[in-house]
N, C-alpha and C positions, 0 to 999 in steps of 0.2 A: 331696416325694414322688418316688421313682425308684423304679420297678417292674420297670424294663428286667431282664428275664431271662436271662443269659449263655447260650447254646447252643453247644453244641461239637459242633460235625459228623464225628463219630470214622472216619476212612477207616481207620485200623489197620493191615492187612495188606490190606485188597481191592483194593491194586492189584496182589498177586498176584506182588508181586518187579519189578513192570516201572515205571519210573521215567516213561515215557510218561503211563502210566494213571494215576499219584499224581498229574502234573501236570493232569491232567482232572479230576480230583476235586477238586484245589483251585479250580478254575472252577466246577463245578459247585456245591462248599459255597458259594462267594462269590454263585452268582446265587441259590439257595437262601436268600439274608440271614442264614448262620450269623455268629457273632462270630470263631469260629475253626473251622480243621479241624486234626484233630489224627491223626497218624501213632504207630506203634511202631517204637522200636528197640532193636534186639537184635545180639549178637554168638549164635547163638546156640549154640554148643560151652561158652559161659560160663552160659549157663542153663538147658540140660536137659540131662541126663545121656541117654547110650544106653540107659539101664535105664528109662528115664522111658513109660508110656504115653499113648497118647490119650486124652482124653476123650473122652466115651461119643458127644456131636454131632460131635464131629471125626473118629473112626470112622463116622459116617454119612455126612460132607457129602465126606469123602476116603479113603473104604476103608482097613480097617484092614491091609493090605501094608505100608507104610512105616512110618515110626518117628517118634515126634512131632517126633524132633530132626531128621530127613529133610525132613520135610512144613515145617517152618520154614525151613530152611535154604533149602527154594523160595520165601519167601513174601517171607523178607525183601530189605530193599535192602541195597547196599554204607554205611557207615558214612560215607564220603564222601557220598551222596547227599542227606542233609537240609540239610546249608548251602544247597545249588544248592535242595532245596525250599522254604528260607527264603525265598532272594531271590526264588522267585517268587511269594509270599504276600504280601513287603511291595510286588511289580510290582502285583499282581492290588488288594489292599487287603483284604485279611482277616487275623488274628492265627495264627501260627503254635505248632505245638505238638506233642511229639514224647514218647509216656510210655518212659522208658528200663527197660530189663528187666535188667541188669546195672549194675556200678561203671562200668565202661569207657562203656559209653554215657552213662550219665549224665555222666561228664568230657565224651564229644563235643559235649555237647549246650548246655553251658555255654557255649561259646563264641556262640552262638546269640540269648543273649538273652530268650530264653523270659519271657511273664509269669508264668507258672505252670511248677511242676513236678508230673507227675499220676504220681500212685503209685496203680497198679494194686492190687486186690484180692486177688492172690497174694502180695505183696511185704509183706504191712501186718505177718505177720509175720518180717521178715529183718529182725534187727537192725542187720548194716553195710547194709546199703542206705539203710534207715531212716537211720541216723547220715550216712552219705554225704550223703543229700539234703537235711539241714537243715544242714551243712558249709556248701551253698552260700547260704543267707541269701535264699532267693525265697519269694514264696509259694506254696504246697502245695493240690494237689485233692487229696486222699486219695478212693479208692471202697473198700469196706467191703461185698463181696458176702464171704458164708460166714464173714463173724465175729458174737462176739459183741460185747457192749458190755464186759466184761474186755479184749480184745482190742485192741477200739476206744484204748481207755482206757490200753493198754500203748504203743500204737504214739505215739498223742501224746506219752506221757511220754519217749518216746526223742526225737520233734521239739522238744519245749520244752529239754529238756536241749541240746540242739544249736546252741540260741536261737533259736528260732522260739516268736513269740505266737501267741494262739489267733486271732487276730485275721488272722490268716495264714495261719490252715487255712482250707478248705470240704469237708467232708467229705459225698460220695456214698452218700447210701442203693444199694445193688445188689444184685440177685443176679444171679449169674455161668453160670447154665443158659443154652444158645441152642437156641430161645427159651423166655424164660422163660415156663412157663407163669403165667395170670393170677392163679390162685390162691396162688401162691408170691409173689405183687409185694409182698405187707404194706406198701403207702404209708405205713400208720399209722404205720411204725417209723420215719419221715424225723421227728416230734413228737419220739418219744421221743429221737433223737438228738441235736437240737438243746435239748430240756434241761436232758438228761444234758451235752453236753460246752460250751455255749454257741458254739459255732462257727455260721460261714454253712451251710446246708445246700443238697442237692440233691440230682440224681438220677441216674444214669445207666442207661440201660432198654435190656432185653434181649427183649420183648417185640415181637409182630410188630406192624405199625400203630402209629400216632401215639396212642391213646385216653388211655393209661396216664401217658407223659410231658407230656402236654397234664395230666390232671390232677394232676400233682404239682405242675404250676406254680399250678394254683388252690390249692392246700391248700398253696405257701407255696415251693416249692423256685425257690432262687435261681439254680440252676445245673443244664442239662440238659445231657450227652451221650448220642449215639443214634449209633451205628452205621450208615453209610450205604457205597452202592454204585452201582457205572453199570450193574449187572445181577445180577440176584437169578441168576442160572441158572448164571454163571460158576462154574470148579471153586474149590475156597478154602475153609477151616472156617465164615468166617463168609458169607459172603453169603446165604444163606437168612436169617439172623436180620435183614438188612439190610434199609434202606429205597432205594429206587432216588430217581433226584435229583427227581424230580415229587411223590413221599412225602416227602420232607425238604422240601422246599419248602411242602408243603402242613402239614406238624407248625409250620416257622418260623412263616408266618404264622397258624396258628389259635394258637399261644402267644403271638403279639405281641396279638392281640385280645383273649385272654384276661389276659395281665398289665394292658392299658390297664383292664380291664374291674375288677379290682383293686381298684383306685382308692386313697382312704385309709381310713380308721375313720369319718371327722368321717360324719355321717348331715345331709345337707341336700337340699336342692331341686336340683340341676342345672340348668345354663343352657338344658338343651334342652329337658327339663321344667315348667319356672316356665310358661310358657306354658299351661298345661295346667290349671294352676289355675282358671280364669276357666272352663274348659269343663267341667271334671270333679267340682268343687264346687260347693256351694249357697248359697244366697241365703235370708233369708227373706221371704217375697211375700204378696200380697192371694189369700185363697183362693175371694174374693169381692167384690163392690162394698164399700169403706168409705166410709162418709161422713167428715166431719172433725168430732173429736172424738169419736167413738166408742171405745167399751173395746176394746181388742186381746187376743183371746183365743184359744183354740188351736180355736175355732170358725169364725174369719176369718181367721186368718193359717196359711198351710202354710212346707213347705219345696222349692224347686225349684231347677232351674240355672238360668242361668248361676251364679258363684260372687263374684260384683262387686261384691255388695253387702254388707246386713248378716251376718255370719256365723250358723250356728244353735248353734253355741257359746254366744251371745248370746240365746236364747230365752227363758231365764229374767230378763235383764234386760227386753226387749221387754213379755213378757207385760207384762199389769195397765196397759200406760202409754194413753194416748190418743192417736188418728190427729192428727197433728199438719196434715194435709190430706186432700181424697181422693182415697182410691186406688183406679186400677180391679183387675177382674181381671189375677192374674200380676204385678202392676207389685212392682218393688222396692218395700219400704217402707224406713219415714224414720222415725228417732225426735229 
């Protein structure tokens, strides 16, 4: 049985372009007990166009003056930067992870070592991206916010052609609103996912508070990412939809309680329960003075706790037999 639930503590862009703050954020995911924290890189003249707008929360969280390709170009780091953020993820001891938004990043990023490579929910469908990323032969988080299951189903078909197994994917239930509202999360569709494509599945959540990503992990999702930040107020698209490091800390551990909680299929007694037998079940007992040799019948014998003795499963064998000595009131009997 391993239940352990991979968490990915997605910094993304909230450090804002400042390579200071990313390196505080991988502190903070590692005292948090993420498995990894994961960045974005982008060239980004190679991924939005000037003609490109804001999203409608990005117009809100950064005034819609600028240009999405402006509002990026502050956000992100130099392309040099993530090696120097590698090495201080394998310093600190947490896994490192970088979703690339272009060809070119994604080359930077190979160098790197990456266990995973995360294809964002914009990307699922660009066919050279797609082909690019099973090129390199690692395995794949695919997130799947604003597709359908044709979609879903296309994009695979380009990573297996690539040679990638499915056994290779994990593919994220998401939607891609910040924040998502509750009503829009449909968890249910993380089921359908996983039996539509037989893949690992999981989640990554756009929703504010931990409630939504805690429960995906009960209902089965193997893989969380959540959006996190060292302050919800700072300027940036996403930090509102963020969790600040006392929230991610607090999402890690009620998911770790909740996967141990898990457990397996098998239905038995637990070692910390057995105990409880003896207290919490019955016996069957003298419901009055018997003499020895007396008929035992449902006139003199009841059923009470402790649970130590004969079972009342056993009632129908009991009946009709005779006191084999006497018994007082309440005392176990004996057959």
């Amino acid at each position: 049985m391993n239940n352990h639930v991979i968490i990915i503590a997605e910094a993304g862009v909230n450090h804002n372009g400042n390579y200071d703050l990313a390196v505080k954020m991988i502190h903070e995911a590692k005292r948090a007990g993420a498995d990894y924290v994961k960045f974005q890189t982008a060239v980004p003249e190679l991924v939005i166009s000037t003609f490109a707008p804001k999203a409608e929360y990005q117009k809100e969280t950064t005034g819609s003056e600028e240009s999405q390709l402006d509002m990026c170009r502050a956000i992100h780091l130099p392309l040099s930067d993530y090696k120097r953020l590698k090495a201080v993820c394998d310093e600190v001891g947490i896994g490192f992870m970088s979703t690339p938004f272009d060809l070119v990043s994604i080359d930077t990023l190979e160098p790197l070592d990456m266990d995973y490579y995360k294809i964002p929910s914009g990307e699922i469908t660009n066919l050279p991206y797609l082909r690019k990323i099973a090129s390199k032969h690692r395995p794949v988080i695919m997130s799947t916010g604003m597709s359908n299951l044709e979609e879903i189903a296309a994009a695979l078909d380009v990573l297996e052609q690539g040679g990638l197994q499915r056994s290779q994917i994990t593919l994220l239930h998401c939607n891609t609103e910040y924040p998502t509202p509750f009503c829009d999360v449909n968890l249910a569709a993380m089921h359908t996912i996983a039996e539509r494509f037989g893949t690992a599945v999981g989640y990554s959540d756009h929703t504010r508070g931990i409630e939504v990503p805690v429960a995906a992990v009960a209902l089965g999702a193997k893989m969380i990412e959540k959006h996190f930040t060292l302050d919800c107020t700072m300027e940036g698209p996403d930090h509102k939809a963020s969790l600040e490091p006392d929230s991610l800390k607090a999402m890690v551990d009620a998911i770790r309680n909740v996967e141990q909680a898990i457990g397996s299929a098998d239905k038995h007694a637990t070692a910390s329960e057995t105990p409880n037998k003896v207290v919490a079940r019955k016996s069957i007992v003298a419901a009055c003075e018997i003499a020895e040799g007396e008929l035992l019948t449902e006139r003199n014998i009841t059923v009470k706790r402790p649970g130590n003795g004969i079972s009342p499963m056993r009632w129908d064998e009991v009946l009709g037999t005779r006191a084999k000595r006497n018994f007082h009131y309440d005392e176990l009997i004996e057959i």
